[in-house]
C-alpha positions as CSV (number, residue, x, y, z in Angstrom):
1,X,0.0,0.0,0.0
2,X,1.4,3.2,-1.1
3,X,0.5,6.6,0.6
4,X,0.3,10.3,-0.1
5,X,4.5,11.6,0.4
6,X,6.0,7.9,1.2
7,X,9.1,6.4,-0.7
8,X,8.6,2.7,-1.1
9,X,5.5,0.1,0.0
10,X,4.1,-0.4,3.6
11,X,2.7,-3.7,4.4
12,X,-0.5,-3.5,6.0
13,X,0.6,-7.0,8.0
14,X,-2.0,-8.7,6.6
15,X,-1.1,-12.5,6.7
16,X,-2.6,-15.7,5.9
17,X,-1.5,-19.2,7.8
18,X,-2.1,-22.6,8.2
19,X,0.1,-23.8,11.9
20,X,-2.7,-26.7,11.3
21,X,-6.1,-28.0,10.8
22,X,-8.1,-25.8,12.9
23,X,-6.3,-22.6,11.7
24,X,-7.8,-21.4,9.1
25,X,-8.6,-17.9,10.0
26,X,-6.9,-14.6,9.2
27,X,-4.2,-12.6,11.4
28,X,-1.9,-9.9,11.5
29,X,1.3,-9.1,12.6
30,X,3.7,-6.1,12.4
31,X,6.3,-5.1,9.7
32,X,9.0,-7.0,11.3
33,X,7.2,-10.3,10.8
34,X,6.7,-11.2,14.7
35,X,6.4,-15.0,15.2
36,X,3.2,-16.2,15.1
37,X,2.7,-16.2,19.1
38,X,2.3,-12.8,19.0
39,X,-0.1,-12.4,15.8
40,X,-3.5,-11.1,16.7
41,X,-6.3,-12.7,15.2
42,X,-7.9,-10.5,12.5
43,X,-10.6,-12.9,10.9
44,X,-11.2,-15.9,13.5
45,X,-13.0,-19.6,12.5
46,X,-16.3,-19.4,11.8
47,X,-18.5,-22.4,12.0
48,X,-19.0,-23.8,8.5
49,X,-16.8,-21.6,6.4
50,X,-13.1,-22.1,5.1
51,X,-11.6,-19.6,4.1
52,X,-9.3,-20.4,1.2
53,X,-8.1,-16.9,0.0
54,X,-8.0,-13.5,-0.1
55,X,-7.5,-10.0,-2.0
56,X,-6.3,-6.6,-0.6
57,X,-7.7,-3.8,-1.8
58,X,-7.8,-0.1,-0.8
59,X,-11.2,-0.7,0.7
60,X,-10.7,-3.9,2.6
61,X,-10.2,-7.5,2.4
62,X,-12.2,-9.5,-0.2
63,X,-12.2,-13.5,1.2
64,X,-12.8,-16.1,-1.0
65,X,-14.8,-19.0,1.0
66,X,-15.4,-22.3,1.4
67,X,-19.1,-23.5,2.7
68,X,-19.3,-26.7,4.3
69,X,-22.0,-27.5,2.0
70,X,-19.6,-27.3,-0.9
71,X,-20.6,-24.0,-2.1
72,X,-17.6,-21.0,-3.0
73,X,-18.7,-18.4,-0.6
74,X,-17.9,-14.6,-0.8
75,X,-17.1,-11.8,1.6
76,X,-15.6,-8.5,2.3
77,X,-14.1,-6.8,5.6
78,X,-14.0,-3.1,5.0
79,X,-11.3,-1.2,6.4
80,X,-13.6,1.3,7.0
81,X,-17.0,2.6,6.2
82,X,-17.4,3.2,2.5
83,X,-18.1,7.3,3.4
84,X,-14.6,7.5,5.9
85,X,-12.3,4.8,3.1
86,X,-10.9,8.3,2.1
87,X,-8.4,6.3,-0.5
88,X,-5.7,8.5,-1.7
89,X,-5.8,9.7,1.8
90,X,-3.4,7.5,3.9
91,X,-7.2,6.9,5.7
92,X,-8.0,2.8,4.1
93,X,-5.9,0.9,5.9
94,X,-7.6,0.9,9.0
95,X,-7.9,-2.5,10.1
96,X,-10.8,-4.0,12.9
97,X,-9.1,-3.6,16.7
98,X,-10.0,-7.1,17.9
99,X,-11.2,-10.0,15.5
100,X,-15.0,-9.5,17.2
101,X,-15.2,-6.4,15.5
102,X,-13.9,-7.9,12.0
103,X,-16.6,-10.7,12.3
104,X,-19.3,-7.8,13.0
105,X,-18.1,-6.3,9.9
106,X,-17.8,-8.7,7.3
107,X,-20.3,-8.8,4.8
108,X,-21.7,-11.3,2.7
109,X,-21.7,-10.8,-0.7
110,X,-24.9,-12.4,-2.2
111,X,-24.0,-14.9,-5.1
112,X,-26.4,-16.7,-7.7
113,X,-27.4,-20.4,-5.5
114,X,-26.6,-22.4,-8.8
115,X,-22.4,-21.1,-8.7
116,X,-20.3,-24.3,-7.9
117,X,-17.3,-22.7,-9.1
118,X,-15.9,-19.1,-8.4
119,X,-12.7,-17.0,-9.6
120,X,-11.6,-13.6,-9.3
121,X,-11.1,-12.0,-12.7
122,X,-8.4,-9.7,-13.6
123,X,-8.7,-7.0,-10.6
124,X,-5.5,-4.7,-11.4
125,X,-6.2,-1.9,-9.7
126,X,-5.6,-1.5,-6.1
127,X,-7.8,2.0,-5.7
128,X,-11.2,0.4,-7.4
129,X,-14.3,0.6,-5.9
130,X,-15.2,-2.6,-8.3
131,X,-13.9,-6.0,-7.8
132,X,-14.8,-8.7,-10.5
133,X,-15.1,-12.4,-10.5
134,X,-16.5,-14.8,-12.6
135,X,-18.5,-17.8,-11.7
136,X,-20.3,-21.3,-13.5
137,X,-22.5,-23.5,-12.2
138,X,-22.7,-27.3,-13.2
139,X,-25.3,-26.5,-16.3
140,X,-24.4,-22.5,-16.8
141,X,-21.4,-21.1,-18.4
142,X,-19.0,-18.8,-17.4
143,X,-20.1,-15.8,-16.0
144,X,-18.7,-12.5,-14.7
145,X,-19.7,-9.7,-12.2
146,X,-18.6,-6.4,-10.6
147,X,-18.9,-6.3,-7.0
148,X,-19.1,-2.7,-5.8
149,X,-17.1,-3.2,-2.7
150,X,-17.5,1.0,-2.2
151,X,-21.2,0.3,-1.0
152,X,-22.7,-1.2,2.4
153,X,-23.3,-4.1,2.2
154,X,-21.3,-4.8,-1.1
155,X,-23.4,-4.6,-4.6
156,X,-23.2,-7.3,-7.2
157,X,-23.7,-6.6,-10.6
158,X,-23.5,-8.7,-13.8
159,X,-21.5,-7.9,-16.3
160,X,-21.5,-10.8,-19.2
161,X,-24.8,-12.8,-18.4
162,X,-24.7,-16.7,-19.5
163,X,-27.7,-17.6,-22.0
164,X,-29.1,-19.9,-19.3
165,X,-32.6,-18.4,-19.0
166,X,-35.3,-20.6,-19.8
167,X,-36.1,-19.6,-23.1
168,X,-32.5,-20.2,-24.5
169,X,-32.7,-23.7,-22.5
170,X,-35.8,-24.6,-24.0
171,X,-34.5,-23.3,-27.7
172,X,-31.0,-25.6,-26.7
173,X,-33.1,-28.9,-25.9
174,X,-35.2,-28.4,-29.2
175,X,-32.1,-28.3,-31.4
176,X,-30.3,-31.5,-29.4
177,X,-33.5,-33.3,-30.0
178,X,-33.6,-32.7,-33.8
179,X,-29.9,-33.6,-34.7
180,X,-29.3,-36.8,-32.0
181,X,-30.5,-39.7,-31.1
182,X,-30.3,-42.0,-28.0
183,X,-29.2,-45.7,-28.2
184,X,-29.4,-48.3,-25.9
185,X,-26.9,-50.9,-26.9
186,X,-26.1,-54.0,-25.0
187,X,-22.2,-55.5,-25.9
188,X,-21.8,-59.1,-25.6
189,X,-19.3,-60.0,-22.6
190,X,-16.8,-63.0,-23.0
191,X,-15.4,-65.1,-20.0
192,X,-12.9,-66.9,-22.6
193,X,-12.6,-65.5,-25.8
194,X,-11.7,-67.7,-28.9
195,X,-11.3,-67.0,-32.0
196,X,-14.8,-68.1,-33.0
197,X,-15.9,-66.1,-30.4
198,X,-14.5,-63.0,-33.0
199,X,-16.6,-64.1,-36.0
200,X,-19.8,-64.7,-34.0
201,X,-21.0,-63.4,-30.6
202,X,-22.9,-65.9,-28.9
203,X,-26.4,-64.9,-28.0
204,X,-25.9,-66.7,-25.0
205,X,-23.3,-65.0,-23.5
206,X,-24.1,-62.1,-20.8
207,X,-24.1,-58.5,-22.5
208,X,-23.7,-55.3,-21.0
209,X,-25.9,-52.5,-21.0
210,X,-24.9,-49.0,-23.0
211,X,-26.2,-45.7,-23.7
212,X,-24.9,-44.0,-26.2
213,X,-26.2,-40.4,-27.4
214,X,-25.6,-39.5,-30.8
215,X,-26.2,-37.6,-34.0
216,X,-29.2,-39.0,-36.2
217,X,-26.5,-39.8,-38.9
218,X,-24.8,-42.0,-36.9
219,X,-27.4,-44.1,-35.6
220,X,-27.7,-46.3,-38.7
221,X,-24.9,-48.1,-38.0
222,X,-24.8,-48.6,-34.5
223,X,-28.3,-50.2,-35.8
224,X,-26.7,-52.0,-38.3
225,X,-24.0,-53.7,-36.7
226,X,-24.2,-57.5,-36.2
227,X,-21.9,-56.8,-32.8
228,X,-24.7,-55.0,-30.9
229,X,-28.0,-55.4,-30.0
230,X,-29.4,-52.2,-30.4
231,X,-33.1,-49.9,-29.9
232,X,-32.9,-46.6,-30.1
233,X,-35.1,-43.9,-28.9
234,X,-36.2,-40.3,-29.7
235,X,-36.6,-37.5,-27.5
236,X,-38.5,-33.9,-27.1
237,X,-38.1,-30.8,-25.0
238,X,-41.9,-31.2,-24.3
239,X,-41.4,-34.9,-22.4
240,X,-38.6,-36.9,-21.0
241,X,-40.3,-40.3,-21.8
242,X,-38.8,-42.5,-24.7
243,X,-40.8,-43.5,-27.3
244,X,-41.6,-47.4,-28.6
245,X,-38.0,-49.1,-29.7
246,X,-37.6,-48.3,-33.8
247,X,-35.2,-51.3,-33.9
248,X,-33.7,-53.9,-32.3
């Protein structure tokens, strides 16, 4: 952190560490790196959340979480209230006196309930009032936001929304069930195979079941071939039952 009239950096002392399986909070210590016996604890444990990293900015720490639930979690600890951050001003680098007050002051920032996966984006510039990320979720794409981190509580706002309204799911299902097909196959299983097992598959043998999904021009020949025995089945947006078997 630079400020107005200094030469150099100064290290706020913000540190994270890990002396073992219960430490997992944040702490502080001064500039000549005191051991940590005498770090005070900044950011303690909190029940059900990891935290698994964090960025520095000019208006406070932004921690990137782990829920117990599996969820990425989100939140910030200001330095100071957005109206007093006074950046520029040697004023945002205030930190909470005892860790009580820093777990009174962090604030959630509220995230979609579908993101399983969450990244901070390029962020260059110390002095922003904006932080982005980006975020997906098991069925949505990549997505990023702005978090105004000037404003109490913090503000999220999209920036690139993923086509994963309704409409465009509905639209995406359509198209998938005009060009493929589904094929349930079953493969013939061989304890000993012999060479006349390679020319001709015994119908007795035991065969294992396959689903295969695939374009419409391909399904011919999984049809045609005398190594599988084969149905295949058509589906709709409008209803998740298969049809009658064409083949088999």
């Amino acid at each position: 952190v630079r400020r107005e009239g200094e030469e150099g950096e100064r290290d706020l002392g913000v540190m994270t560490f890990a002396l073992g399986p219960q430490s997992r909070g944040i702490g502080d210590a001064s500039q000549d790196l005191a051991p940590p016996s005498e770090w005070r604890p900044l950011v303690p444990v909190r029940p059900g959340v990891s935290i698994t990293d964090l960025d520095l900015t000019a208006y406070g720490l932004v921690l990137h979480e782990q829920n117990h639930d599996g969820r990425p979690g989100l939140s910030f600890l200001p330095f100071q209230s957005a109206s007093e951050c006074g950046v520029g001003e040697g004023k945002g680098d205030q930190l909470p006196s005892t860790a009580a007050d820093a777990v009174r002051r962090i604030q959630k920032v509220p995230l979609p309930d579908w993101i399983t996966y969450l990244d901070p984006a390029s962020n260059q510039d110390f002095s922003s009032p904006v932080f982005r990320i980006s975020g997906s979720g098991l069925t949505r794409p990549s997505s990023f936001w702005d978090i105004r981190i000037d404003s109490s509580p913090p503000v999220l706002e999209e920036v690139s929304p993923s086509p994963s309204n309704s409409a465009n799911v509905a639209s995406l299902i359509d198209t998938l069930a005009q060009q493929m097909e589904i094929i349930r196959l079953s493969a013939p299983v061989a304890n000993h195979p012999t060479e006349e097992n390679d020319r001709q598959f015994d119908s007795a043998l035991p065969r294992v079941p396959i689903t295969v999904l695939t374009p419409k021009s391909l399904a011919d020949r999984f049809n045609a071939s005398p190594s599988f025995s084969s149905s295949s089945f058509s589906f709709s947006s409008s209803s998740s039952s298969s049809s009658s078997p064409s083949s088999s």
